[in-house]
C-alpha positions as CSV (number, residue, x, y, z in Angstrom):
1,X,-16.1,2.6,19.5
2,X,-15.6,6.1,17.9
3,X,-18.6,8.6,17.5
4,X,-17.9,9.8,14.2
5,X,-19.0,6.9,12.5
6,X,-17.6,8.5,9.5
7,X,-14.1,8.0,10.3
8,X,-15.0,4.3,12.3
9,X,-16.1,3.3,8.7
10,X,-12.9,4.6,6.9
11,X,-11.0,2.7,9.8
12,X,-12.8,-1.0,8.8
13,X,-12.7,-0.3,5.5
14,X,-8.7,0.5,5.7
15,X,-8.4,-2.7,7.5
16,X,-9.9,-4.7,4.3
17,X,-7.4,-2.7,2.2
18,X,-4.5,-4.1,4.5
19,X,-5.7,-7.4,4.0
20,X,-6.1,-7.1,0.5
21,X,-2.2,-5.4,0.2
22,X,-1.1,-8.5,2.4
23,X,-2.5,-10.8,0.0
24,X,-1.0,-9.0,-2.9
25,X,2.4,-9.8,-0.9
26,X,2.2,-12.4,-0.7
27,X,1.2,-14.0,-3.9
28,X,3.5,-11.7,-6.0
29,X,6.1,-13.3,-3.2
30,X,4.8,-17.1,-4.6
31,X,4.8,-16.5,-8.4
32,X,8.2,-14.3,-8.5
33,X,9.4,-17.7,-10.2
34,X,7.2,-17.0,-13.0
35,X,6.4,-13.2,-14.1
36,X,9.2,-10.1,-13.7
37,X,8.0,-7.7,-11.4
38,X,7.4,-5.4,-14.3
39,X,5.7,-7.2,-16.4
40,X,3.3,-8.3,-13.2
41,X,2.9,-4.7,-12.9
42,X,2.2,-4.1,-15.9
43,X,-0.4,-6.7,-15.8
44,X,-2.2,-5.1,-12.9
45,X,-2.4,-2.4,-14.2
46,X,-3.6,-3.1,-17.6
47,X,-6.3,-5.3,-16.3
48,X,-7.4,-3.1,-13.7
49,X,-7.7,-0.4,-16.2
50,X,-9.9,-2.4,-18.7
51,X,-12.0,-3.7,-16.2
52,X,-12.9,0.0,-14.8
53,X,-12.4,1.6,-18.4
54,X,-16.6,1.1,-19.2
55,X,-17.5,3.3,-16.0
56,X,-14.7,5.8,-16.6
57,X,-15.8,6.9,-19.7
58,X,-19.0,9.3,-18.8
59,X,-16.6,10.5,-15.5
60,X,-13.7,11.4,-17.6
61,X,-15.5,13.5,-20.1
62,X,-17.5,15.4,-17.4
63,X,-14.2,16.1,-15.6
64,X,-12.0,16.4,-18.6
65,X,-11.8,20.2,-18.2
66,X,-10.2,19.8,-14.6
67,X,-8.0,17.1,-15.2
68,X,-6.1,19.0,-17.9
69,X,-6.0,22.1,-15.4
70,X,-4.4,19.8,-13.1
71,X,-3.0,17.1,-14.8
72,X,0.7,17.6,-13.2
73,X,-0.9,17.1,-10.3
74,X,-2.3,13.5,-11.8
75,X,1.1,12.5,-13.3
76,X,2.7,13.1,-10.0
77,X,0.8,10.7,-8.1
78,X,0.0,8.2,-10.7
79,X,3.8,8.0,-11.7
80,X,4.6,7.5,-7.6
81,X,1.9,5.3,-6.3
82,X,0.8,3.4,-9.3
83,X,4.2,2.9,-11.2
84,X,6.8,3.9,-8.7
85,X,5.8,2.0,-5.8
86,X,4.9,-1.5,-7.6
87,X,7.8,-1.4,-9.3
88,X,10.3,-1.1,-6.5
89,X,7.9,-3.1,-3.9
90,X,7.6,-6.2,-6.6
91,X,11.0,-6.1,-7.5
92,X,12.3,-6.7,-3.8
93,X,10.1,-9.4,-3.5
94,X,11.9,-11.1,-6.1
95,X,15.1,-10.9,-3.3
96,X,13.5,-10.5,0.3
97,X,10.5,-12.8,1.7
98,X,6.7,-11.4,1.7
99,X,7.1,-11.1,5.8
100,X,10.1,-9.0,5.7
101,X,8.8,-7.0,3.0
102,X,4.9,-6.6,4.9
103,X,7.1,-6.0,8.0
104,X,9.5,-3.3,6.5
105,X,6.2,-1.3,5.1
106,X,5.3,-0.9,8.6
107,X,7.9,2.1,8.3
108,X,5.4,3.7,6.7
109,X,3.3,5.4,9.3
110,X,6.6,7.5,10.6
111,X,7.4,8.2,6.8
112,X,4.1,9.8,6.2
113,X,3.8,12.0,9.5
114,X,7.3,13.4,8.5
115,X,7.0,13.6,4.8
116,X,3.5,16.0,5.9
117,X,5.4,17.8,8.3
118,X,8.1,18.6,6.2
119,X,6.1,19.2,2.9
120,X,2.9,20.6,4.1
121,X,3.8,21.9,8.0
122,X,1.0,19.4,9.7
123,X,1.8,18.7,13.1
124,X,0.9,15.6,15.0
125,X,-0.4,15.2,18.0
126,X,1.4,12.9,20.9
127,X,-1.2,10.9,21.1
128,X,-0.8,10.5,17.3
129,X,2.8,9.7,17.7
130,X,2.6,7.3,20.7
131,X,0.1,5.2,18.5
132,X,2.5,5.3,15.7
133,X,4.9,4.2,18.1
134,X,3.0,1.6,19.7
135,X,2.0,0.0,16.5
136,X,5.6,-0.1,15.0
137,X,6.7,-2.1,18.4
138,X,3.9,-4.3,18.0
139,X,5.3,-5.1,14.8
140,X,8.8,-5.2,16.1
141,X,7.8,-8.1,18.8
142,X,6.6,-9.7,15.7
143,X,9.9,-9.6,13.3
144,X,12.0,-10.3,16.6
145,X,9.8,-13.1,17.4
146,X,9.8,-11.9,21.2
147,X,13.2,-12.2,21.4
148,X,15.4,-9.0,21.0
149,X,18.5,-10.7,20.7
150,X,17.4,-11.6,17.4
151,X,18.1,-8.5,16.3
152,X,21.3,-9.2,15.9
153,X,21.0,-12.2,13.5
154,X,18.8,-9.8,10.8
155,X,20.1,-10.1,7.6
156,X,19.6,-6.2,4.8
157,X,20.0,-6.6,1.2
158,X,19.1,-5.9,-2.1
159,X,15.4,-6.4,-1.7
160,X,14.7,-4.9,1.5
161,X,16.6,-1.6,0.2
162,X,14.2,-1.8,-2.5
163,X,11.2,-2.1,-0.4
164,X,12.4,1.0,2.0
165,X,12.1,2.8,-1.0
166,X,8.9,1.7,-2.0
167,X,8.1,3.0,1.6
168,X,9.3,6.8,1.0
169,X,7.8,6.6,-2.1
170,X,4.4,5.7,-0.7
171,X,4.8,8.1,2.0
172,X,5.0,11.0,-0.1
173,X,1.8,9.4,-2.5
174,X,0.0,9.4,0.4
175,X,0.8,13.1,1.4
176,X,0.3,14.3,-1.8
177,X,-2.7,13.6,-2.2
178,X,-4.1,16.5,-1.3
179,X,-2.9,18.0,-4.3
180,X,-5.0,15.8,-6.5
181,X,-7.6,18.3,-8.4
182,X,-11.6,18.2,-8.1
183,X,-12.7,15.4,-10.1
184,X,-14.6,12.5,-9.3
185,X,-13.0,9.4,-7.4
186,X,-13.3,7.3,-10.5
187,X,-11.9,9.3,-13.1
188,X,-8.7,10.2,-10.6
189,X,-8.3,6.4,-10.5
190,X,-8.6,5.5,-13.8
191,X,-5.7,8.7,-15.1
192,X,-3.3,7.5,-12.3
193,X,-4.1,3.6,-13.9
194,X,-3.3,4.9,-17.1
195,X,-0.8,6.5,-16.3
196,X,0.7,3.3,-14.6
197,X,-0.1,1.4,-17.6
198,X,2.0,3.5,-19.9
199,X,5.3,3.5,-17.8
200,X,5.6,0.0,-16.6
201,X,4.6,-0.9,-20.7
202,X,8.3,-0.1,-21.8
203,X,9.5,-1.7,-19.0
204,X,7.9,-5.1,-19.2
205,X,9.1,-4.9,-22.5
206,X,12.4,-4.9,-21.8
207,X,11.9,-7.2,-19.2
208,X,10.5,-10.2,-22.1
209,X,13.7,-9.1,-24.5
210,X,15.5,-9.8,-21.7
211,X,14.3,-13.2,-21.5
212,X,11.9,-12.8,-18.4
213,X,8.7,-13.6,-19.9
214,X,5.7,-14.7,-17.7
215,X,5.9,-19.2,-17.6
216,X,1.6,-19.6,-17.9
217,X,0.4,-21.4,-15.7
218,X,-3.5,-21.4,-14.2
219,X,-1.7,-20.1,-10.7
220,X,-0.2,-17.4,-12.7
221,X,-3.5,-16.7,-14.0
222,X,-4.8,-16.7,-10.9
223,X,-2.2,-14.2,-9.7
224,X,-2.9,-11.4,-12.3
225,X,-6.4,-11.5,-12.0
226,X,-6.1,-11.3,-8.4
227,X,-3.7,-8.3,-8.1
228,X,-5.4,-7.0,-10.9
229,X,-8.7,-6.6,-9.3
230,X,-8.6,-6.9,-5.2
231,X,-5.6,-5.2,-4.3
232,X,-5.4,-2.7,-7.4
233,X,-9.1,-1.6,-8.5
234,X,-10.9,-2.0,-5.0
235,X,-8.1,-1.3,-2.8
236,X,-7.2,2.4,-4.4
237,X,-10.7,3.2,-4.0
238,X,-11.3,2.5,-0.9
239,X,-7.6,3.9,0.6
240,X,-7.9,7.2,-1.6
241,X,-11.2,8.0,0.4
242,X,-10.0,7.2,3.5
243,X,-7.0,9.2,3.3
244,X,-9.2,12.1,2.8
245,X,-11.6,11.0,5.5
246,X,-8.9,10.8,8.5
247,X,-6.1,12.4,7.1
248,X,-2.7,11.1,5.6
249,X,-1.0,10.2,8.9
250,X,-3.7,7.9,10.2
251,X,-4.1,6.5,6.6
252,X,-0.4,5.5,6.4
253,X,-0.5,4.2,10.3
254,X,-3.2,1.5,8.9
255,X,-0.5,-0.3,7.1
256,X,1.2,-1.6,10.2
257,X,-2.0,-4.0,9.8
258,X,0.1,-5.8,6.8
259,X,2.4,-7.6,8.5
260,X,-0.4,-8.6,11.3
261,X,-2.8,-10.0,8.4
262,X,0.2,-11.5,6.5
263,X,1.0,-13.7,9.8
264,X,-2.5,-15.3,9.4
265,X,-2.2,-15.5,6.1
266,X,0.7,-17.3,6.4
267,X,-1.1,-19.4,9.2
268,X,-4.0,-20.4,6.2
269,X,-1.7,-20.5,3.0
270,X,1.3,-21.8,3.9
271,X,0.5,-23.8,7.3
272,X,3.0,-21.4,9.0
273,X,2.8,-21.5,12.8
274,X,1.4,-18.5,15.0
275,X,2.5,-18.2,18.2
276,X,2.1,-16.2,21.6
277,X,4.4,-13.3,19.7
278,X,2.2,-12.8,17.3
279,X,-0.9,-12.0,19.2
280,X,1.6,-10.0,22.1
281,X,2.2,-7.7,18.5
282,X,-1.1,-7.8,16.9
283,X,-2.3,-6.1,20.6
284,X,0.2,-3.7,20.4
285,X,-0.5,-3.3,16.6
286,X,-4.1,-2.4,17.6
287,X,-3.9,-0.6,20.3
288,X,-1.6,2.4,18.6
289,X,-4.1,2.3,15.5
290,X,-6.9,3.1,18.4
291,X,-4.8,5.6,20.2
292,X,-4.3,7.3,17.0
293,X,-7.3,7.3,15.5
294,X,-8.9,8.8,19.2
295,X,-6.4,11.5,19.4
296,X,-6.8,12.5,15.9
297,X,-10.4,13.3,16.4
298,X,-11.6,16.8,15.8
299,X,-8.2,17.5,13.6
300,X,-8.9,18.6,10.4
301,X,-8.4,16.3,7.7
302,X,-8.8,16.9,3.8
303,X,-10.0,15.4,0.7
């Protein structure tokens, strides 16, 4: 659909990420019964980091140098979208459902094109905006079920406020990204880990002392090593080079996607119904990531 087959790529391969971040949703959603949201951080974390620790040895030396030159930089973001964001984002799913909480990152799009103009001075083009706009009222029709007067029977507490700050949070991870310094992929993913690691540690600490320790189970099991692996070690990869492929903004609009995938998943998980609002939204969804994506072509984007 797009010449630059470059960014078309980046564009599929965000959409596995949103499917993967759906998932991750929804099963930290399903075991909040079980495992504080810091200690399930934690856990992903941890286990994401031993798992990539063998191939980030020979990276990390080689790029030691720069990553001390720049290792604010690397705090920054690992302490925003590694600790930050997982924190606040499971923590409202102990209090708001997985929907509300995929539907409520769809916020995120807007977040990022302001937090860059603000921080950085990028404009976006309207063709940029209108598919921003058209995929937030694709995922409007969705929430509202088709009806607007629903609107009106929306409930806001504890655990979406949570999850709008899990938003700004990623909105400015995703901006500043551009800061990160010149090292390789993998040892820039395996600081920010570590980093991530060490401040959700004293946190799930508190969080057993307080009498919120994980209740085993093979479904909890199951749960770490998922979030642990798809959504944590693949997933940052993969979003991390697309953001420097087609730029922040178009990055961040991918994650009106969520709530889409999250419907089906709901539809194969949970036996959740889809109906004609669904599809009216995942259109609309679609059609702004494409209007986006083709007005953002030929606009400089960085790594």
């Amino acid at each position: 659909m797009f010449a630059d087959r470059q960014h078309t790529r980046a564009f599929l391969l965000l959409g596995l990420v949103m499917l993967l971040w759906a998932g991750n949703a929804i099963v930290a959603r399903a075991v909040r019964g079980d495992v504080g949201p810091f200690t399930l951080a934690f856990v992903r974390w941890a286990g994401a980091s031993l798992v990539l620790l063998p191939f980030a040895v020979a990276p990390l030396r080689r790029d030691w140098p720069a990553i001390v030159r720049g290792w604010k930089a690397i705090v920054l973001l690992g302490l925003l979208g590694i600790a930050a964001f997982n924190a606040l984002l499971y923590s409202g799913l102990k209090y708001t459902p997985a929907t509300n909480a995929l539907l409520l990152q769809a916020s995120i799009p807007p977040a990022v094109m302001l937090a860059d103009r603000v921080l950085f001075g990028a404009r976006s083009t309207w063709g940029q905006a209108l598919g921003v706009l058209a995929s937030v009222a694709g995922v409007v029709v969705i929430v509202f079920r088709g009806d607007p007067a629903s609107a009106l029977r929306l409930h806001f507490g504890l655990g979406d406020a949570l999850v709008l700050c899990a938003v700004a949070v990623w909105a400015l991870y995703t901006v500043l990204l551009r800061l990160r310094p010149p090292i390789s992929p993998v040892s820039f993913i395996a600081t920010t880990f570590f980093i991530g690691v060490l401040a959700m540690a004293p946190l799930s600490v508190w969080e057993w002392h307080a009498g919120h320790g994980p209740v085993w189970s093979p479904q909890l099991v199951g749960a770490f090593v998922y979030v642990a692996l798809l959504p944590s070690l693949l997933s940052y990869f993969i979003y991390n080079h697309a953001a420097g492929v087609v730029g922040p903004a178009r990055a961040g609009q991918a994650i009106t996607m969520m709530p889409l995938f999250g419907a089906f998943l709901s539809a194969a998980l949970l036996g959740e119904t889809l109906h004609p609002f669904h599809f009216a939204g995942m259109a609309l969804i679609l059609l702004g990531i494409i209007v986006a994506a083709l007005a953002g072509r030929g606009v400089q984007t960085h790594t």
